[in-house]
TORKE-184298 format. One record per residue (C-alpha): x, y, z; residue in three letters. Coordinates in nm, 4 decimals. Layout:
% residues N
+----------+----------+----------+------+
!        u !        v !        w ! resn !
+----------+----------+----------+------+
!        X !        Y !        Z !  ALA !
...
+----------+----------+----------+------+
***
This chain:
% residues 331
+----------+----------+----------+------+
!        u !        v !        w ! resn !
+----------+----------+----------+------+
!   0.5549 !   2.8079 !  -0.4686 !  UNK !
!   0.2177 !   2.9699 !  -0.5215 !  UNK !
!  -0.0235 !   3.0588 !  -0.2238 !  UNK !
!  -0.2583 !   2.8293 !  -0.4033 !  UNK !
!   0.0251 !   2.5655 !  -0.4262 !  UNK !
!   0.1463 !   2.5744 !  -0.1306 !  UNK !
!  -0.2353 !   2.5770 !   0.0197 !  UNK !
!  -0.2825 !   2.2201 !  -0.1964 !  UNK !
!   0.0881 !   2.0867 !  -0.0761 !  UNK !
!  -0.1022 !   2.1546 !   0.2824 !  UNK !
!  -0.3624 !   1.9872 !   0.2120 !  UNK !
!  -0.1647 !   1.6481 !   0.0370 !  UNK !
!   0.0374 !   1.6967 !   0.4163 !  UNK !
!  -0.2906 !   1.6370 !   0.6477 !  UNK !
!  -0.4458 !   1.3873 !   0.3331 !  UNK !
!  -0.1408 !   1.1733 !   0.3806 !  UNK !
!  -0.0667 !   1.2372 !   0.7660 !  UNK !
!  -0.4538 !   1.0880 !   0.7871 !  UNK !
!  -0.3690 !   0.8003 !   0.5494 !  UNK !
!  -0.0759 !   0.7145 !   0.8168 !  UNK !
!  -0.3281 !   0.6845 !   1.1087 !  UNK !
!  -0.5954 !   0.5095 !   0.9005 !  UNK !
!  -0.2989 !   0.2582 !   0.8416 !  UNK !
!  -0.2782 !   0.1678 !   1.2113 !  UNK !
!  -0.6263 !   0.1193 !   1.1856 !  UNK !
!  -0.7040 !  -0.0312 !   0.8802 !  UNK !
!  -0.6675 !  -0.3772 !   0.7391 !  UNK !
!  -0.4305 !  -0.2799 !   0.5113 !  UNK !
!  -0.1140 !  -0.5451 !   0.5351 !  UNK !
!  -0.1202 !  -0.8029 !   0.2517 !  UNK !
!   0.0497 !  -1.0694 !   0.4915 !  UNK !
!  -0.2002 !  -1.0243 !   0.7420 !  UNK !
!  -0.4976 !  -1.0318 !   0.4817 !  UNK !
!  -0.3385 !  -1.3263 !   0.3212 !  UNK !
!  -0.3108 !  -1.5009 !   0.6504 !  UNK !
!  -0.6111 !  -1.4440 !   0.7864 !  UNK !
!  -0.7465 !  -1.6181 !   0.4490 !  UNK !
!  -0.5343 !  -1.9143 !   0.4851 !  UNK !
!  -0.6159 !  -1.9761 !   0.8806 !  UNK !
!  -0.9714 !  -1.8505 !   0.9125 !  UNK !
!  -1.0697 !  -1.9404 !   0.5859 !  UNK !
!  -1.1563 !  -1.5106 !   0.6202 !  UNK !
!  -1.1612 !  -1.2706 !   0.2930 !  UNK !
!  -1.2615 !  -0.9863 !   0.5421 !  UNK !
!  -0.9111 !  -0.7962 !   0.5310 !  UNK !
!  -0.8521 !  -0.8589 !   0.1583 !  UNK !
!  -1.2542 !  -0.7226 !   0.1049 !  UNK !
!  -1.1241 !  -0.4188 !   0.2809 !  UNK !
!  -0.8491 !  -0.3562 !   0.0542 !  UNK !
!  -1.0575 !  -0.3926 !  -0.2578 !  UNK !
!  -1.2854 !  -0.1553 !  -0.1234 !  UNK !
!  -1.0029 !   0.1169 !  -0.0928 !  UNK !
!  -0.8844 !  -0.0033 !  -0.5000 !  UNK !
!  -1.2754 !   0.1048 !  -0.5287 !  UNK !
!  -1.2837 !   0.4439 !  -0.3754 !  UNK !
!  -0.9985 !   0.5467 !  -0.5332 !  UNK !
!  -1.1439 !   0.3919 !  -0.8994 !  UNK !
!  -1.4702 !   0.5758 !  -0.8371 !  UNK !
!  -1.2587 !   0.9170 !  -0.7430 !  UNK !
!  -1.0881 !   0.8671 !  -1.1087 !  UNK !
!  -1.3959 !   0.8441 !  -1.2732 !  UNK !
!  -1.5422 !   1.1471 !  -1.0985 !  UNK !
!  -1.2248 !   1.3549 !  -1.1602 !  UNK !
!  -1.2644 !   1.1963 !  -1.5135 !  UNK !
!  -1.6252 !   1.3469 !  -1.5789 !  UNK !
!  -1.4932 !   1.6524 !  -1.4391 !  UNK !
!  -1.1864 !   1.6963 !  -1.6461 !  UNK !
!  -1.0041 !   1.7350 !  -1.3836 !  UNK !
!  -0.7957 !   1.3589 !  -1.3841 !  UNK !
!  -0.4289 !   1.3932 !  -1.2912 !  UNK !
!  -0.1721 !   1.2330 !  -1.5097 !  UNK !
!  -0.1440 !   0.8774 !  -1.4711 !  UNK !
!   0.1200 !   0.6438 !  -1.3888 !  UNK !
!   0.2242 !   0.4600 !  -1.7131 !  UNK !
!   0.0937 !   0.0790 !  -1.7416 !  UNK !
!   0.3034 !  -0.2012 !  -1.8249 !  UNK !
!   0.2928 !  -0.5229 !  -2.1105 !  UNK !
!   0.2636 !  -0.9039 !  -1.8645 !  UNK !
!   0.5767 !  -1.0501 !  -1.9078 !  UNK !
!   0.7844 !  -1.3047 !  -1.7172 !  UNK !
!   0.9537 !  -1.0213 !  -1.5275 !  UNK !
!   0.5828 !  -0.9522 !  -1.3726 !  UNK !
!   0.5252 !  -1.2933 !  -1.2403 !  UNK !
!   0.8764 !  -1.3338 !  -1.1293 !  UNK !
!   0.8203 !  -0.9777 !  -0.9117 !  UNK !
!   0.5201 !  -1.0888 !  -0.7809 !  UNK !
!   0.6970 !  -1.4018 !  -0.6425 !  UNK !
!   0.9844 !  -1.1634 !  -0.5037 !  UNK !
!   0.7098 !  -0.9436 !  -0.3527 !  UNK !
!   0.4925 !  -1.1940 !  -0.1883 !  UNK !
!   0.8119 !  -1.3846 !  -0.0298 !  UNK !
!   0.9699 !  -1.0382 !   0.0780 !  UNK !
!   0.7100 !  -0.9402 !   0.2732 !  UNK !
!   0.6284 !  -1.2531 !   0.4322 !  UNK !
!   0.9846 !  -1.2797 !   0.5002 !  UNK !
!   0.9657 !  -0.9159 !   0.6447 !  UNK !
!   0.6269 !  -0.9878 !   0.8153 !  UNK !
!   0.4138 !  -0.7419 !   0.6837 !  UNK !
!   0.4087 !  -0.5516 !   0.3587 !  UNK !
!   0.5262 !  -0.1954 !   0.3070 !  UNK !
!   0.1631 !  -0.0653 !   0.4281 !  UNK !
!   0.2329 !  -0.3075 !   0.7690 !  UNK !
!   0.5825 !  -0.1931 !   0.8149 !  UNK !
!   0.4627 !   0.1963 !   0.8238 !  UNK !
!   0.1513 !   0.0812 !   1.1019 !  UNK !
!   0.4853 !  -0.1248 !   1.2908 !  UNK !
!   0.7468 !   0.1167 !   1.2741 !  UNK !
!   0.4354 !   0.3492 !   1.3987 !  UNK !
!   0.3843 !   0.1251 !   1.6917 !  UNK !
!   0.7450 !   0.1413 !   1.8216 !  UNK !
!   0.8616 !  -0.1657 !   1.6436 !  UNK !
!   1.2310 !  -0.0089 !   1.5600 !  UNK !
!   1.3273 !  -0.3420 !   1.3255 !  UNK !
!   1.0656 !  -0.2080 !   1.0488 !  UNK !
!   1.3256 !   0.0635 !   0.9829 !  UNK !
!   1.5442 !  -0.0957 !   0.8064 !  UNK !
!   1.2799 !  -0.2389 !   0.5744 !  UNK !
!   1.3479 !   0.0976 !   0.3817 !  UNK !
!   1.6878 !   0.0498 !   0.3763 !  UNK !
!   1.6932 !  -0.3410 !   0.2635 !  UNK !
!   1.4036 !  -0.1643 !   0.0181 !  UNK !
!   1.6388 !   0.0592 !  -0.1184 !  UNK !
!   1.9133 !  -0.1776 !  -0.1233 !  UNK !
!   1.7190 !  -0.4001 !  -0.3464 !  UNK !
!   1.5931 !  -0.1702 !  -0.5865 !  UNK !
!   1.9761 !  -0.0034 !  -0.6019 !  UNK !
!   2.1034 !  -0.3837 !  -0.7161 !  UNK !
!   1.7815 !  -0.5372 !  -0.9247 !  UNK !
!   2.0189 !  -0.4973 !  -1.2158 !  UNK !
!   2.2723 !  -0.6013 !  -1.1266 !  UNK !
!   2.1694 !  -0.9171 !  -1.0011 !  UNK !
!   1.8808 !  -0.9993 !  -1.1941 !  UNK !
!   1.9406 !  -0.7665 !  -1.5602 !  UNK !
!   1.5996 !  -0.7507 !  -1.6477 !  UNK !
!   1.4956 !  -0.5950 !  -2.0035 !  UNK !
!   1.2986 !  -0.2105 !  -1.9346 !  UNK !
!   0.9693 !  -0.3088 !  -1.9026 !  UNK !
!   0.7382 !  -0.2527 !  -2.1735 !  UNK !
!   0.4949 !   0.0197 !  -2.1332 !  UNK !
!   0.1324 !  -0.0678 !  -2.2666 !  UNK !
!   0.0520 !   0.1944 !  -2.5296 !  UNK !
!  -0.3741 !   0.1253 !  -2.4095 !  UNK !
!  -0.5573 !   0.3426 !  -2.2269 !  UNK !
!  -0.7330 !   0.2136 !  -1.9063 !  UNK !
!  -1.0995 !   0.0347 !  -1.9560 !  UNK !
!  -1.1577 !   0.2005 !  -1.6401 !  UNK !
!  -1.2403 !   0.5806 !  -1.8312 !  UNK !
!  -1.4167 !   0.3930 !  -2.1536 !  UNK !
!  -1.7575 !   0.4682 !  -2.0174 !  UNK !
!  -1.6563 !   0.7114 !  -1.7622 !  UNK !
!  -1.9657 !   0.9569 !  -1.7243 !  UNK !
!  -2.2314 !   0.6551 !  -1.6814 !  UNK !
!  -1.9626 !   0.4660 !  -1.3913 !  UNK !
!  -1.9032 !   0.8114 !  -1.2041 !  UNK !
!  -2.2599 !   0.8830 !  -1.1760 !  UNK !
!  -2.3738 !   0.5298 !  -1.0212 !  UNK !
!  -2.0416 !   0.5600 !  -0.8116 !  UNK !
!  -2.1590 !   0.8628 !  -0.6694 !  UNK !
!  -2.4711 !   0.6595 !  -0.5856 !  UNK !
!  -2.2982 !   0.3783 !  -0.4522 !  UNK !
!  -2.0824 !   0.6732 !  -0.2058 !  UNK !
!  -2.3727 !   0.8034 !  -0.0904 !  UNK !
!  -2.5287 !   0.4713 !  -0.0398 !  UNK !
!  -2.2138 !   0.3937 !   0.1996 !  UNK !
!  -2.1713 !   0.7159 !   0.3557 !  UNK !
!  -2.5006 !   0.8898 !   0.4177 !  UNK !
!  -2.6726 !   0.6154 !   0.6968 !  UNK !
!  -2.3555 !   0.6044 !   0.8880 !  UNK !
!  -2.3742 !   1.0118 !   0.9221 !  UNK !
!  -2.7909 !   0.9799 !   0.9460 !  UNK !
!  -2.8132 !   0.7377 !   1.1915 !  UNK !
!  -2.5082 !   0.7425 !   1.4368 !  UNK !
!  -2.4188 !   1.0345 !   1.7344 !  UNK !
!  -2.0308 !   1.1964 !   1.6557 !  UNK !
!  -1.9091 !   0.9687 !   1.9174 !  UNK !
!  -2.0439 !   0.6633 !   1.8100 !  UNK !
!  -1.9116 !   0.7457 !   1.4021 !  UNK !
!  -1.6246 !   0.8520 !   1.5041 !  UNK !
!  -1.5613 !   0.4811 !   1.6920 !  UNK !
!  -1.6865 !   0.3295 !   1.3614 !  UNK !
!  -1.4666 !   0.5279 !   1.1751 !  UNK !
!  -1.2268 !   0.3856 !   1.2483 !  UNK !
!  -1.2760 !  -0.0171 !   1.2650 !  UNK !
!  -0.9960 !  -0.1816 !   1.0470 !  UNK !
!  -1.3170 !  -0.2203 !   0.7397 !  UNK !
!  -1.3674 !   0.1564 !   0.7381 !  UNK !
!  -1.0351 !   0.2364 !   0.8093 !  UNK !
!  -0.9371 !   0.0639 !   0.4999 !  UNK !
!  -1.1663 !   0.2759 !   0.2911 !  UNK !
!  -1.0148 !   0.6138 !   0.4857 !  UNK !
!  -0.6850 !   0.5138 !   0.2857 !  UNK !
!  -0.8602 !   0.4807 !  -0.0140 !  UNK !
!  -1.0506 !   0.8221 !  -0.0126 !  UNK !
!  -0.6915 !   1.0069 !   0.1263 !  UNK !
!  -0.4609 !   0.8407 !  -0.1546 !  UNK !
!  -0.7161 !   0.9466 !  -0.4106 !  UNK !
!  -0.7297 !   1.3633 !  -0.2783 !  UNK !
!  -0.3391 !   1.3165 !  -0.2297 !  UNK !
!  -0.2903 !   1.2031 !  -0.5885 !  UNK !
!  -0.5095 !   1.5019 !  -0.6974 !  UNK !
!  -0.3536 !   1.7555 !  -0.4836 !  UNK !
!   0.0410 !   1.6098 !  -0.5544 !  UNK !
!   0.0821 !   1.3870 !  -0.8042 !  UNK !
!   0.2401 !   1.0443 !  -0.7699 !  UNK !
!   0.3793 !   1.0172 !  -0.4026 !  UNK !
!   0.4374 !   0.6783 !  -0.2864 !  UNK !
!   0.7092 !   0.5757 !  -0.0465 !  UNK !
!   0.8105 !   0.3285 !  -0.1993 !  UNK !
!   0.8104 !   0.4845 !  -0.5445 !  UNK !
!   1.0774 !   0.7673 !  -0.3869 !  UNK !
!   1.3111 !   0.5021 !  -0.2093 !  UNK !
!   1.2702 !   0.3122 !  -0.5985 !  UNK !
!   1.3675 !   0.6766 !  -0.7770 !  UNK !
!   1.6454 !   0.7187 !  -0.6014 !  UNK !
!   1.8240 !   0.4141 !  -0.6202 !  UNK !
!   1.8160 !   0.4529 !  -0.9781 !  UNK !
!   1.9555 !   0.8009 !  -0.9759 !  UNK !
!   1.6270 !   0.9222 !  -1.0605 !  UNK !
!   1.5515 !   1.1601 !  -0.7620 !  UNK !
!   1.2419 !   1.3852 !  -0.8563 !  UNK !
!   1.0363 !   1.5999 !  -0.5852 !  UNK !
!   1.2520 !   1.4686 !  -0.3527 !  UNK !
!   1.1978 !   1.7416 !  -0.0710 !  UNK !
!   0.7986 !   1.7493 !  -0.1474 !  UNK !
!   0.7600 !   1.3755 !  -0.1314 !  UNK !
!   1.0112 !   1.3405 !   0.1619 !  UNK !
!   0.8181 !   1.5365 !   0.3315 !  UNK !
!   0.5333 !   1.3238 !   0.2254 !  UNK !
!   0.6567 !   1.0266 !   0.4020 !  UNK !
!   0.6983 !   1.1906 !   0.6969 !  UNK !
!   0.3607 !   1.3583 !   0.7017 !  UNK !
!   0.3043 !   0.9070 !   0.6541 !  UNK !
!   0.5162 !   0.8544 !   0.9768 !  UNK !
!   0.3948 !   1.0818 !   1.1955 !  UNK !
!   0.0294 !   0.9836 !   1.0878 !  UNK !
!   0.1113 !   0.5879 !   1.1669 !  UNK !
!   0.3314 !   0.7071 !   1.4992 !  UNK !
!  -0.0056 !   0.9323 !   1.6332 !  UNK !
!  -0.2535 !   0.6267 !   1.5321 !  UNK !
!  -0.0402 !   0.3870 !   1.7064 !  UNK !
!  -0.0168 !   0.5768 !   2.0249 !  UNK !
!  -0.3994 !   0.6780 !   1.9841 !  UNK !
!  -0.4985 !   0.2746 !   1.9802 !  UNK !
!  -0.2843 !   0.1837 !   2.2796 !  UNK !
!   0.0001 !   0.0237 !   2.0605 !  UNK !
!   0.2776 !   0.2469 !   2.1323 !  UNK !
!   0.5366 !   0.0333 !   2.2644 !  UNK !
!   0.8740 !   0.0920 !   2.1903 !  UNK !
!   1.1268 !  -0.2162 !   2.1361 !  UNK !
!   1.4508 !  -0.2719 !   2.0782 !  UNK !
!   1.5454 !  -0.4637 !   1.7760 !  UNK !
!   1.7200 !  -0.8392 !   1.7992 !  UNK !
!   1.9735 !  -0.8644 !   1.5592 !  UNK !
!   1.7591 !  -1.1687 !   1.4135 !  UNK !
!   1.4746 !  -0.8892 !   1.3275 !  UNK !
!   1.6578 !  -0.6456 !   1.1473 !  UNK !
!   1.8558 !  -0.8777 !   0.9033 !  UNK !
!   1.4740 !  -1.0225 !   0.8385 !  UNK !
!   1.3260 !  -0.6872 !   0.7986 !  UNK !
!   1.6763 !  -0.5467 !   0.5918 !  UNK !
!   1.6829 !  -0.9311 !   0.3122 !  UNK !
!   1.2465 !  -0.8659 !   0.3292 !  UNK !
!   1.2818 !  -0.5123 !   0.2404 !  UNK !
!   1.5374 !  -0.6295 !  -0.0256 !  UNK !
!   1.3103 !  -0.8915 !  -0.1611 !  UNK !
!   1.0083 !  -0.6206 !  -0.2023 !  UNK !
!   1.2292 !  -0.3969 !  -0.3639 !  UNK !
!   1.3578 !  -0.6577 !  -0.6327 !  UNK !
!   0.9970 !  -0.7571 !  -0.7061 !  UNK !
!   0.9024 !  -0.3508 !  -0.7476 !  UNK !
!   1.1475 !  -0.2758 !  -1.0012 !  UNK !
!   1.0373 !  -0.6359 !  -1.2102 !  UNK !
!   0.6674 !  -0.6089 !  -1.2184 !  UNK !
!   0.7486 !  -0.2882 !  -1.1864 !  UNK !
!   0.5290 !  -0.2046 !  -0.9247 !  UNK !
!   0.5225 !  -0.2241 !  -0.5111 !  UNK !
!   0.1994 !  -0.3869 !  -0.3207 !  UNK !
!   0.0935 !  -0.0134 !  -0.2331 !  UNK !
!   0.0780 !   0.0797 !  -0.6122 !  UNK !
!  -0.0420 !  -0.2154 !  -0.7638 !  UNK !
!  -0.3981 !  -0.2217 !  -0.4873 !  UNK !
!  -0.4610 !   0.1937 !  -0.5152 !  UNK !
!  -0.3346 !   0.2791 !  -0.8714 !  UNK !
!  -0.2836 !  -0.0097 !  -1.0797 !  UNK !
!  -0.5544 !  -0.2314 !  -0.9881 !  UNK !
!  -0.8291 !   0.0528 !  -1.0044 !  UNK !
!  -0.7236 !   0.1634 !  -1.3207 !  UNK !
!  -0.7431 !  -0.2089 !  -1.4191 !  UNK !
!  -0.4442 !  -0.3026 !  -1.5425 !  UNK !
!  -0.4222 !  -0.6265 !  -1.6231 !  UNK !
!  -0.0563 !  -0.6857 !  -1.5357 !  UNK !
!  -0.1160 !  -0.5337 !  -1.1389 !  UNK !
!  -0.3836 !  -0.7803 !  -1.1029 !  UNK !
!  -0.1651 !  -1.0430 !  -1.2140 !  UNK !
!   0.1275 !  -0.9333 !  -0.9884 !  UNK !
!  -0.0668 !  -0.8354 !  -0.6474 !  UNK !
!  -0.2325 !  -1.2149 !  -0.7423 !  UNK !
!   0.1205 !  -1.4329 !  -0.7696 !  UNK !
!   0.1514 !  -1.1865 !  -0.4397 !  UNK !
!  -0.0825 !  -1.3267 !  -0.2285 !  UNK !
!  -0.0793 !  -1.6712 !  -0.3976 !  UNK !
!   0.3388 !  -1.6769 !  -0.2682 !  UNK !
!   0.2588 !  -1.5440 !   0.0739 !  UNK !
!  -0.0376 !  -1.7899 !   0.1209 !  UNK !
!   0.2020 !  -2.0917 !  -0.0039 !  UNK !
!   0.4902 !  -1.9840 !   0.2347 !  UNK !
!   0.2011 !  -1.9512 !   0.4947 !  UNK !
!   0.1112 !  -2.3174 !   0.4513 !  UNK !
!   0.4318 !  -2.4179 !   0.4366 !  UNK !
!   0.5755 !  -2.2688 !   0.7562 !  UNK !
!   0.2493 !  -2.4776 !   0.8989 !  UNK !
!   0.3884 !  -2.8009 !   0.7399 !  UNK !
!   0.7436 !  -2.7209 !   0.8462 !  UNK !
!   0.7602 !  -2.4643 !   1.1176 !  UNK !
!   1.0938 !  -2.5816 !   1.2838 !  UNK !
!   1.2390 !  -2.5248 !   0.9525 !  UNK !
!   1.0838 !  -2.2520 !   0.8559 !  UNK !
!   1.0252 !  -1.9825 !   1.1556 !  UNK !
!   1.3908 !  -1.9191 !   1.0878 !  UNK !
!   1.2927 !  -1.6927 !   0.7577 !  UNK !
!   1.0066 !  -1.5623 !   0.8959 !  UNK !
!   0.9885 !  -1.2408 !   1.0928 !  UNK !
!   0.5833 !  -1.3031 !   1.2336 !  UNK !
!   0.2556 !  -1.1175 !   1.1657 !  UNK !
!   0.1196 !  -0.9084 !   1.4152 !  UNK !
!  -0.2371 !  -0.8717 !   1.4961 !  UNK !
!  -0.4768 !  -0.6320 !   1.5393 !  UNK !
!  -0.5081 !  -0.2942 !   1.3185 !  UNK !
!  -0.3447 !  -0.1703 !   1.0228 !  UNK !
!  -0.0562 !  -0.4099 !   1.1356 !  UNK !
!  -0.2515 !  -0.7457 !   1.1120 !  UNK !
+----------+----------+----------+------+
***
């Protein structure tokens, strides 16, 4: 590896290690967002999570008018397969209790269970095929309407940046930024900004697109992004302990087979649509594709019905259910 490399590699570390923390801040959990919709009649959390799809759209466009945009993840034709993920992903992480953004703020809270969502994750993507023999999925041959007019949308992006960012810096003392910083709204769009400089400094990284790769016996990067998640990890463990929600537990049995058949669920409904909640909100949906829209939609629509449902049934249904938590990048 090159100096210059291996400086950039550094840099993706303490991108993604701050992405980790921002996640135990931010409102990032799609179960949390979806609930809060459903019992508070609230779009605050899901807001939040749009805003991060919109940092990271307006970094593409810059990096577009710059000629310096990374190579894109491929986009995909709607088919059945895509609502039929979506489905699987909504129910596996309600099942699970938080999506695969809330299970990295958990398991960085002490919540042990949450690591076997990776492994029922892996599991699932490891027997999609077998169980469910979906055709490949068709990759769309368009390019994104995101980078049709890309000059013109950077520019009044960079407006819109410096209309969010520059009061906050102009008005506020270090302390008191610093405190806003990180409230779950702002927190949100931390993730946003740090996937986007990650993605520019290493390429495609998600967890759950390495624990996806090799099931399929298609390891690449494996060390680098490895040491990605980790750099994820260690992020979500420091912001945990940071925000006074370091508390180790011990798993019930009942826990870890919800957070193992969850983890399974989510990884079925990756390799369908194919796409995982973390990819469809800060690379698919930004680069609009119309199929991640689509799936992160039948998403939230499944976890809001299974929501309402566990309130019309909840002796029958807290069985499947693992709970939400509140507060932070795990609400």
């Amino acid at each position: 590896m090159t100096p210059a490399a291996a400086a950039a590699f550094a840099a993706a570390l303490f991108c993604v290690a701050l992405m980790g923390y921002a996640i135990q801040r931010g409102a990032t959990c799609t179960v949390a967002a979806v609930d809060e919709w459903v019992a508070k009649r609230s779009a605050r959390r899901l807001l939040g999570m749009a805003e991060a799809a919109l940092w990271v759209a307006g970094g593409l466009l810059v990096a577009a008018a710059l000629h310096a945009l990374p190579a894109m993840p491929a986009g995909y034709a709607i088919t059945g397969w895509t609502v039929a993920g979506g489905v699987l992903l909504g129910l596996g992480a309600w099942v699970n209790g938080a999506c695969v953004f809330g299970a990295i703020a958990r398991l960085g809270s002490g919540e042990w269970a949450y690591a076997a969502t990776p492994i029922g994750y892996l599991a699932g993507c490891a027997t999609v095929q077998a169980l469910f023999a979906p055709a490949p999925p068709q990759v769309s041959a368009a390019t994104s309407l995101l980078f049709e007019a890309a000059q013109p949308l950077a520019v009044a992006f960079v407006l819109f940046a410096l209309w969010r960012l520059v009061p906050p810096l102009v008005r506020l003392d270090p302390a008191a930024l610093r405190a806003r910083v990180w409230q779950p709204h702002a927190a949100t769009t931390v993730i946003g900004i740090t996937f986007f400089f990650t993605l520019l400094l290493a390429g495609a990284w998600a967890y759950t697109d390495l624990l996806a790769d090799l099931a399929r016996g298609m390891p690449e990067r494996v060390a680098p992004r490895l040491a990605l998640f980790a750099a994820l990890l260690a992020g979500a463990a420091w912001g945990g302990y940071t925000a006074g929600r370091w508390q180790p537990r011990w798993p019930a049995p009942r826990q870890v087979a919800l957070c193992l058949a969850g983890g399974a669920l989510m990884g079925y409904g990756t390799l369908l649509i194919p796409g995982s909640n973390d990819g469809l909100i800060l690379v698919g949906m930004p680069l609009l594709r119309p199929y991640a829209w689509l799936a992160f939609g039948t998403m939230c629509l499944t976890i809001a019905l299974a929501q309402l449902a566990r309130r019309r049934w909840p002796a029958g249904m807290s069985n499947f259910h693992h709970g939400s938590a509140t507060g932070g990048g795990a609400a």
